[in-house]
DSSP file (Angstrom, degrees, kcal/mol; ACC not computed):
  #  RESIDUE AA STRUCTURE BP1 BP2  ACC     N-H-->O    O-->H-N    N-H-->O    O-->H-N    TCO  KAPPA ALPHA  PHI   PSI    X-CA   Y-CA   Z-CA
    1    1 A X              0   0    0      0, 0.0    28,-0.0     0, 0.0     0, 0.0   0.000 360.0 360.0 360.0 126.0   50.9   29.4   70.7
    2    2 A X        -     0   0    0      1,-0.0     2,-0.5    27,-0.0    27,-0.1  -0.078 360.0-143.5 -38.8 149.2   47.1   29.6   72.4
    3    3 A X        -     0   0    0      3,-0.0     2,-0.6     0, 0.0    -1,-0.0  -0.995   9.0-140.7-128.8 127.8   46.7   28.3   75.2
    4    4 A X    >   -     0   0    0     -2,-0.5     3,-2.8     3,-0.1    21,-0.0  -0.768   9.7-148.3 -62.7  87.5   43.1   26.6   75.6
    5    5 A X  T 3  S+     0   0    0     -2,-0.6    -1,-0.1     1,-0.3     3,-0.0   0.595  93.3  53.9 -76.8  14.8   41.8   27.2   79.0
    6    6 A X  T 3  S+     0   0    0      2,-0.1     2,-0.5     1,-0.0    -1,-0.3   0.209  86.9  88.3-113.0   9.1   40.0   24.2   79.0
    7    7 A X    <   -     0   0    0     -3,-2.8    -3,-0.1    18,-0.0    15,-0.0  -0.958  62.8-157.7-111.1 122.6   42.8   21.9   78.2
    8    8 A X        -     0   0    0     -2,-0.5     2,-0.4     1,-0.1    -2,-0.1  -0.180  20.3-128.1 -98.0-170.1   44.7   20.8   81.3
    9    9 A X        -     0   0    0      2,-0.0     2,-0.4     0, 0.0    -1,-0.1  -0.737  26.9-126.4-110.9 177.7   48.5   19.6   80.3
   10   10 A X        +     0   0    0     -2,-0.4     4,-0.1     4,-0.0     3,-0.0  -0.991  43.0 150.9-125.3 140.5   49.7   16.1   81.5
   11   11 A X  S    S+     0   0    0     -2,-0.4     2,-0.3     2,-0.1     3,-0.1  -0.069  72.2  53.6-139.2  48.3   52.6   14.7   83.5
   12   12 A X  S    S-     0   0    0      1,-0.2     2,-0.1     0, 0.0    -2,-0.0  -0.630 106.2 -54.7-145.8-152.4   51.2   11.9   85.0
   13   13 A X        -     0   0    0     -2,-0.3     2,-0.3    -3,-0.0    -1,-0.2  -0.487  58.4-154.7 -55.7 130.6   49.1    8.7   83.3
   14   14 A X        -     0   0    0     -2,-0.1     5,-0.1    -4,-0.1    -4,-0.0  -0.990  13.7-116.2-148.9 173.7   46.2    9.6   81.3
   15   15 A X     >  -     0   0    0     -2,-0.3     4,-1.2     1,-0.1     3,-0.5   0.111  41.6-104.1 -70.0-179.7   42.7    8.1   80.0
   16   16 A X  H  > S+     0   0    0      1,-0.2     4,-1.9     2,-0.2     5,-0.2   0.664 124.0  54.3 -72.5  -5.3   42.1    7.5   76.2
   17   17 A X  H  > S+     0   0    0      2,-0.2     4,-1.1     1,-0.2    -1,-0.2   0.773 100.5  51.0 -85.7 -24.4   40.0   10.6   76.5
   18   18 A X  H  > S+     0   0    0     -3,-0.5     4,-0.9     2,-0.2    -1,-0.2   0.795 116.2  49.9-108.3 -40.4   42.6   12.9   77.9
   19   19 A X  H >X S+     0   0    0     -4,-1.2     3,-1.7     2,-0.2     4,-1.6   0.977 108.1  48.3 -58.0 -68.2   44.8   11.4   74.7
   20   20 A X  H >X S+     0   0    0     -4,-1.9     4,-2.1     1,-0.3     3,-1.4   0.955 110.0  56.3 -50.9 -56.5   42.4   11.9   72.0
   21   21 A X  H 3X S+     0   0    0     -4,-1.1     4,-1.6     1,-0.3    -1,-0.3   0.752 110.8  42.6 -58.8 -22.4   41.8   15.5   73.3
   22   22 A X  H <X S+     0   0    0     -3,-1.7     4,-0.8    -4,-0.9    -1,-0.3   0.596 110.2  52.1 -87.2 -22.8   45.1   16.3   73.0
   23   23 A X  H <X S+     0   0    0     -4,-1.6     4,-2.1    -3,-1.4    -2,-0.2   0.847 115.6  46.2 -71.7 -32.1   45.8   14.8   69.8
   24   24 A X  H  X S+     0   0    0     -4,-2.1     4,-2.3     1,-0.3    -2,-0.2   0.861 110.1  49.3 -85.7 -34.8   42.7   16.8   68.5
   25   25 A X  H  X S+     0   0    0     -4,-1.6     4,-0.6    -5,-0.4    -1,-0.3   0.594 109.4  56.4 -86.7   3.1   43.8   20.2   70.2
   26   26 A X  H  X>S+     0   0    0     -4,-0.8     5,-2.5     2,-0.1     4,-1.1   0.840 108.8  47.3 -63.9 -50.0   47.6   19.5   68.4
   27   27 A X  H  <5S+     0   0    0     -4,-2.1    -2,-0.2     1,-0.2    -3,-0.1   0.828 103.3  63.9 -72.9 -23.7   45.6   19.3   65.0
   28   28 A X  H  <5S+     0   0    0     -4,-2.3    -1,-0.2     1,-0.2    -3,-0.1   0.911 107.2  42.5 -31.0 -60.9   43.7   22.7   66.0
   29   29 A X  H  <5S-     0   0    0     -4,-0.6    -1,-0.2    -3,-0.3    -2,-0.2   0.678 129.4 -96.5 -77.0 -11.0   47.0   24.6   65.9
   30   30 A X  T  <5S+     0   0    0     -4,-1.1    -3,-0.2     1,-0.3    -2,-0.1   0.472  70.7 146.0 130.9 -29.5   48.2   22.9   62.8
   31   31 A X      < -     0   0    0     -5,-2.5     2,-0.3     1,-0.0    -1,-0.3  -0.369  23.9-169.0-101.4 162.9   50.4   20.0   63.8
   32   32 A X        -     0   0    0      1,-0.1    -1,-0.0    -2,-0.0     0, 0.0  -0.862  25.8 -85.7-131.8 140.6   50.5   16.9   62.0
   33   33 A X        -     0   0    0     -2,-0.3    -1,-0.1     1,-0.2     2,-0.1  -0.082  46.1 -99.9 -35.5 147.1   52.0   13.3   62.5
   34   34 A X        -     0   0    0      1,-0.1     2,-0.2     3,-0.0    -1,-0.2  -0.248  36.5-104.1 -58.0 148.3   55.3   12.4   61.8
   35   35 A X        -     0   0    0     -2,-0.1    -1,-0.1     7,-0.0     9,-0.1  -0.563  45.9-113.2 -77.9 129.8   56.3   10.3   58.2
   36   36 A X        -     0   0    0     -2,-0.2     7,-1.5     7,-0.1     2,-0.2  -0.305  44.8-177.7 -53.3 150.4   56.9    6.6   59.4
   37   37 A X        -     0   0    0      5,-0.2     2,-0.4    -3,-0.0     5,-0.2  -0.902  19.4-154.9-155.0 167.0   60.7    5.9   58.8
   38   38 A X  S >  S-     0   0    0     -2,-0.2     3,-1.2     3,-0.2     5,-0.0  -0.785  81.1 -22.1-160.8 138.5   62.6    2.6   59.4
   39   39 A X  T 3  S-     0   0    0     -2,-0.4     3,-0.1     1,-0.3    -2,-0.0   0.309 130.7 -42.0  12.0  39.4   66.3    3.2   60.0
   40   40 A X  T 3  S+     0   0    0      1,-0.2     2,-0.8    -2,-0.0    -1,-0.3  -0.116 118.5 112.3 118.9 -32.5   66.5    6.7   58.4
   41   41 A X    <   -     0   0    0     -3,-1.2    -3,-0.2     1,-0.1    -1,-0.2  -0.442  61.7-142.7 -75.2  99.4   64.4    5.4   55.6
   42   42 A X        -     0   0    0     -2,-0.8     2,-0.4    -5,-0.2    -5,-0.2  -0.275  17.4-116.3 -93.4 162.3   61.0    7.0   55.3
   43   43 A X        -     0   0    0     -7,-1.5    -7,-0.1    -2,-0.2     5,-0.1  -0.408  26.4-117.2 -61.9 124.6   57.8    4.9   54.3
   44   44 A X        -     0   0    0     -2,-0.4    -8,-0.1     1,-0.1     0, 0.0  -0.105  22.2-126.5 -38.6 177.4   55.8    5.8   50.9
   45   45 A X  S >> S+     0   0    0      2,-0.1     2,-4.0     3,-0.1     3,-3.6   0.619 112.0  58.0-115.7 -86.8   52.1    7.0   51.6
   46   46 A X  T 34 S+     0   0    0      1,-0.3     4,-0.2     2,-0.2    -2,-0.1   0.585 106.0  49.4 -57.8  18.6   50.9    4.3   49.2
   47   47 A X  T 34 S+     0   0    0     -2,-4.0    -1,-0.3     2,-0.1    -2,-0.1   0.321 110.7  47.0-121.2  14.4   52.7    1.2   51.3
   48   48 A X  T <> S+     0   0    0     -3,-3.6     4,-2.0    -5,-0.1    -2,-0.2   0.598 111.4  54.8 -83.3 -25.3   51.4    2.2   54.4
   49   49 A X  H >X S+     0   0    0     -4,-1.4     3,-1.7     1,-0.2     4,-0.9   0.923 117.8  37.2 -32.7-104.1   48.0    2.4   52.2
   50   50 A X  H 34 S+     0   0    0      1,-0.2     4,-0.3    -4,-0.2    -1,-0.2   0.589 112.7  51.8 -19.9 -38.2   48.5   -1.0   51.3
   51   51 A X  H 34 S+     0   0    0      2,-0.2    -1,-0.2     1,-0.1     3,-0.2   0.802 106.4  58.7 -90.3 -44.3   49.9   -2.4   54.4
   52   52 A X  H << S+     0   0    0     -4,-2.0    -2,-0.2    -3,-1.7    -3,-0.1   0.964 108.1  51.9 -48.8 -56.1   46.6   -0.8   56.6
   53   53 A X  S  < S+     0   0    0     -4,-0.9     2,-0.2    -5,-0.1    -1,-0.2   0.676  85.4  86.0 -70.3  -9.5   44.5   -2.7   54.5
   54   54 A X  S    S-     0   0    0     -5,-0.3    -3,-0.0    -4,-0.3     0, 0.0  -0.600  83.2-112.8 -84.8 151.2   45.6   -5.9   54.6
   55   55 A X        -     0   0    0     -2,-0.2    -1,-0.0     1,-0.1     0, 0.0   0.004  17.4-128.2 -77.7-153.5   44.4   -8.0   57.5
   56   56 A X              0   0    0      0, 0.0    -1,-0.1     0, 0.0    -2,-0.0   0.153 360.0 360.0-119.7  -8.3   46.7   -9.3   60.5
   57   57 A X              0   0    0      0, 0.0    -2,-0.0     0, 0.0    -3,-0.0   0.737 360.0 360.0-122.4 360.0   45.9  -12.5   60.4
């Protein structure tokens, strides 16, 4: 895997900025989120569709 010499690693606390950059230099290489799952079970795409849109209160 590249290594980005402008991307530091973390092992300590970090800002939302230092998160987002890392999320963004995961999607660089390729990687992708996991599928939501509930006790083995994984979620459909179109009910977590559904479920996003609805509000929270």
């Amino acid at each position: 895997m590249p290594v980005n010499s402008n991307f530091d690693g973390a092992l300590s606390p970090v800002t939302r900025e230092d998160t987002v950059a890392h999320y963004q230099h995961l999607a660089k290489l390729g990687f992708t989120p996991a599928k939501l799952q509930m006790a083995g079970f994984f979620l459909p795409e179109d009910k977590i569709q559904s479920f996003k849109g609805k509000s929270a209160v």
